[in-house]
C-alpha positions as CSV (number, residue, x, y, z in Angstrom):
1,X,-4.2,7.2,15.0
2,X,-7.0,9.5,13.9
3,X,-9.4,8.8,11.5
4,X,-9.9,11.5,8.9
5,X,-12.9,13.3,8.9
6,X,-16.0,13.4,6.6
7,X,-15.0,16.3,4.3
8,X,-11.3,16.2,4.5
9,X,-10.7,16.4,1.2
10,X,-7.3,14.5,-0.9
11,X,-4.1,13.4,0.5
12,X,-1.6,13.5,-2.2
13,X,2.0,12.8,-2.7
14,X,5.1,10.9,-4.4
15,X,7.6,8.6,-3.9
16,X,11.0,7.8,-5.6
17,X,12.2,4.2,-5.4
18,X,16.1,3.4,-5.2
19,X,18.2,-0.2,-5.0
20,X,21.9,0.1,-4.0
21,X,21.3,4.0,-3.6
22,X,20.4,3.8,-7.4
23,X,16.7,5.3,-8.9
24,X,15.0,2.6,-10.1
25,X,11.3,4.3,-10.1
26,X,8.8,6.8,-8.5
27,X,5.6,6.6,-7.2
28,X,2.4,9.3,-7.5
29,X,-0.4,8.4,-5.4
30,X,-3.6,10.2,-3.6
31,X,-6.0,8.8,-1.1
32,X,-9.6,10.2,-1.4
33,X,-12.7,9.8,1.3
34,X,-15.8,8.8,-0.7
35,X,-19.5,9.6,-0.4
36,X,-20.4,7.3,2.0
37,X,-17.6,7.2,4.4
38,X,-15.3,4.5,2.9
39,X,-12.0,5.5,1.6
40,X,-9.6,5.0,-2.2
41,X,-6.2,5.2,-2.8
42,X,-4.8,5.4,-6.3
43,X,-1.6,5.1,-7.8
44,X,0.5,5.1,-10.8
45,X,4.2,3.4,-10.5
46,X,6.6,3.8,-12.9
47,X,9.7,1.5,-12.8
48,X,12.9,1.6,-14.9
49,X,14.7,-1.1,-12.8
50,X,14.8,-4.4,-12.8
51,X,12.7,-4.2,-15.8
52,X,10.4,-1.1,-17.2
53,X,7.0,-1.4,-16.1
54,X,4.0,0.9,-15.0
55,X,1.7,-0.3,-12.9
56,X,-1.9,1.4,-11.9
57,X,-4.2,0.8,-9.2
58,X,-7.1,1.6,-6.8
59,X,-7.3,0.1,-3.4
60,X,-10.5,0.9,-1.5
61,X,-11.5,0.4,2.0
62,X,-14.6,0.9,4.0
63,X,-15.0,3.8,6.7
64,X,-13.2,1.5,9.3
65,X,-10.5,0.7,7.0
66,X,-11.1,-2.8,6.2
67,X,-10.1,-4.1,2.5
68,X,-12.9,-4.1,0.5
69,X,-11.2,-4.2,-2.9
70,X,-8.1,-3.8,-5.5
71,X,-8.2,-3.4,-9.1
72,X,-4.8,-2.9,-11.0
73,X,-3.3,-3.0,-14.0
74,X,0.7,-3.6,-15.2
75,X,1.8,-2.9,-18.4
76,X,5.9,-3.8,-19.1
77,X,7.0,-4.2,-23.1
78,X,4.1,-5.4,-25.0
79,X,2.2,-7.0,-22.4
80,X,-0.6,-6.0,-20.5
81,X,-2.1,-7.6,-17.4
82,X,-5.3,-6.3,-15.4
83,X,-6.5,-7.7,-12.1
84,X,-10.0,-7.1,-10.3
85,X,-10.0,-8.9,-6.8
86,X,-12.5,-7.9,-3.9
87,X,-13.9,-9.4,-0.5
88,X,-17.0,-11.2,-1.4
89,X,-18.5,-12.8,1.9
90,X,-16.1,-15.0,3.7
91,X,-13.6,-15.2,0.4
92,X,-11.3,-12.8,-1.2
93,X,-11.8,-13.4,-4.7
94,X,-9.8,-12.4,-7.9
95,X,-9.9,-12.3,-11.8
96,X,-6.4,-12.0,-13.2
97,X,-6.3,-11.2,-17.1
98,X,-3.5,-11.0,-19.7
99,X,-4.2,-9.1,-22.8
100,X,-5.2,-11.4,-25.4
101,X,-5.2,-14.2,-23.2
102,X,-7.8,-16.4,-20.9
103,X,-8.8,-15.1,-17.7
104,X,-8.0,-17.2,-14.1
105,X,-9.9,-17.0,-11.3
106,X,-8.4,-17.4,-8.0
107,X,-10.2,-17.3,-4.3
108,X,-8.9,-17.6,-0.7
109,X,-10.6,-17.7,2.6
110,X,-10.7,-14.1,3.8
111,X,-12.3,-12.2,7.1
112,X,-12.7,-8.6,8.0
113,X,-9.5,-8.6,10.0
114,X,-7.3,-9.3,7.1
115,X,-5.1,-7.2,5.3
116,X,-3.7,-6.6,2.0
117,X,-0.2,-5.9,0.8
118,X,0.7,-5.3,-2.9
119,X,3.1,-3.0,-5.0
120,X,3.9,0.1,-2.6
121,X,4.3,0.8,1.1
122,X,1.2,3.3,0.8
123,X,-1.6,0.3,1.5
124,X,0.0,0.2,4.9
125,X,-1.8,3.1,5.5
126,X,-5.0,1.1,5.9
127,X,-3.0,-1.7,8.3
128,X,-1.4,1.0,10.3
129,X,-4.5,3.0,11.2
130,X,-6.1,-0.3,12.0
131,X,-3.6,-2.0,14.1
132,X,-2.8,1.4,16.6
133,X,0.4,0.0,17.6
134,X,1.9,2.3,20.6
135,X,5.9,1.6,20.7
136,X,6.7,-1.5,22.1
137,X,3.7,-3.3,21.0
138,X,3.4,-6.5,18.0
139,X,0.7,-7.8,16.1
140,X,0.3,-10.7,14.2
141,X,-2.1,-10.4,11.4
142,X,-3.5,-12.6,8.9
143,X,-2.6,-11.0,5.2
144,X,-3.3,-11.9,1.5
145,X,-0.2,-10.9,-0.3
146,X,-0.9,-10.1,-4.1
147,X,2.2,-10.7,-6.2
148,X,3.1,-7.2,-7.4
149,X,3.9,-9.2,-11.1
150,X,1.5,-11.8,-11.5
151,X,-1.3,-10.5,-9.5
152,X,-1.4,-14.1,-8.0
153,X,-2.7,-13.4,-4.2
154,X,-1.5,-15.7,-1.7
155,X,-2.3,-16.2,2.3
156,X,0.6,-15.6,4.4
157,X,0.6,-14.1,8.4
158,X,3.1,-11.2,8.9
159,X,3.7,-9.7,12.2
160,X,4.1,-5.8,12.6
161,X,6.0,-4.1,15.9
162,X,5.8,-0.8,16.4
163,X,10.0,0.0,17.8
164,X,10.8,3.7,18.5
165,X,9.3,7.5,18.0
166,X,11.5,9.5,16.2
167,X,12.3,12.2,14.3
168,X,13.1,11.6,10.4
169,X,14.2,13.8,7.6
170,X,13.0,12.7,3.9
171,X,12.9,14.3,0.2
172,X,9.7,15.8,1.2
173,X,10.6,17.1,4.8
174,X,10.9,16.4,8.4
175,X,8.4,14.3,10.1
176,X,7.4,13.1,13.7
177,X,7.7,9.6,12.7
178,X,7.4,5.7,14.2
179,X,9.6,3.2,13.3
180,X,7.9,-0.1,12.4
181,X,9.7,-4.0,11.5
182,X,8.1,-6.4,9.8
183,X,10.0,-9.8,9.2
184,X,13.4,-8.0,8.0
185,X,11.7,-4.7,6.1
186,X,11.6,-1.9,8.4
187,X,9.6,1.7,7.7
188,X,8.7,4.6,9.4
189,X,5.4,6.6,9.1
190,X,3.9,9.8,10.5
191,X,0.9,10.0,12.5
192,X,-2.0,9.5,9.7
193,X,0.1,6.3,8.8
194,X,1.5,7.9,5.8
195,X,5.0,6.0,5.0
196,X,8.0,8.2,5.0
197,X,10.6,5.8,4.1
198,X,10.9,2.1,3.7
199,X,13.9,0.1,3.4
200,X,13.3,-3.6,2.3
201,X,15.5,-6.5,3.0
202,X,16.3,-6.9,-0.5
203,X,18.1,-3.6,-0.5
204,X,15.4,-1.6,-2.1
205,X,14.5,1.6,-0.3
206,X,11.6,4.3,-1.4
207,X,11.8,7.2,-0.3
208,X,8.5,10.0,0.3
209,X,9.4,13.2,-2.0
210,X,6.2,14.8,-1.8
211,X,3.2,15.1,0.3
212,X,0.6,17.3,0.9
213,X,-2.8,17.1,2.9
214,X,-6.0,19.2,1.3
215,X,-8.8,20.9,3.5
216,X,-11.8,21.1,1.6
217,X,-13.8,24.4,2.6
């Protein structure tokens, strides 16, 4: 997949999350290069189902797409919970506080070739453009799963396969797309590893309503 290049400016869209065919949520998101070559996504989620909750956060990688840190924060009723959790050496290393309450700090054993999934399918961005599967091809990848809820990262190994090429309509158009499976989730992307649609397991499906790609000039 291609890299983006210096200068390309904001990529930009929404997504609207269903269970059962029913709306429970939607999605706005953008992913911005920096300065110095590294790259940010940022999000805000808004659920109405299973519970109301919005949840906030920034994901940054480095120029080659490797995690370099995710800060987040979920407010549901009258609770509020904010995480801070980066790669620090040869650990991946969080802070997980609740309003009014004591901080915990949490740590696991972390490389460069890890990968991090939380919240949305739009960090798969970073795994996709890293892993370059061509149809037909798997990959077994070491991952540190942070607990969309709780914030509560765990190590886990999740193997992606990359199954067909195919064409996809969505909300927000048709798409070139591949078809990927991990475990029982399955999701298709286009070519800059943007997810069109994702249908977990669990019957919850989300669904790209709108995207656009800015030049800069």
């Amino acid at each position: 997949m291609p890299t983006p290049n210096k200068g390309t400016g904001v990529t930009e869209g929404a997504c609207t999350y269903h269970h059962a065919g029913a709306p429970t949520g939607h999605e706005r998101w953008q992913l911005m290069k920096l300065a110095h070559g590294g790259l940010v996504f940022s999000s805000r989620i808004e659920r109405t189902s299973p519970q109301a909750a919005t949840l906030n956060y920034t994901f940054e990688v480095t120029q080659h797409w490797a995690p370099v840190s995710l800060t987040a924060r979920r407010d549901a009723g009258n609770t509020t919970l904010t995480t801070e959790q980066r790669a620090v050496g040869a650990q991946w290393q969080a802070r997980i506080e609740p309003r009014g309450g004591a901080a915990q700090d949490l740590a696991l054993d972390f490389s460069p070739q890890h990968e991090i999934t939380f919240a949305s399918p739009l960090i798969l961005t970073a795994a996709l453009y890293r892993l370059n599967l061509q149809v037909g091809q798997s990959r077994e990848v070491d991952v540190i799963v942070i607990d969309p809820t709780t914030f509560v990262p765990r190590a886990a190994k999740q193997t992606f396969s990359c199954v067909a090429e195919e064409n996809i309509e969505v909300p927000a158009g048709k798409f070139s797309a591949w078809q990927y499976k991990e475990g029982e989730n399955q999701f298709w992307a286009d070519r800059n590893g943007v997810v069109l649609l994702y249908q977990a397991a669990s019957g919850d499906t989300i669904k790209l309503a709108r995207y656009r790609r800015i030049e800069r000039r």
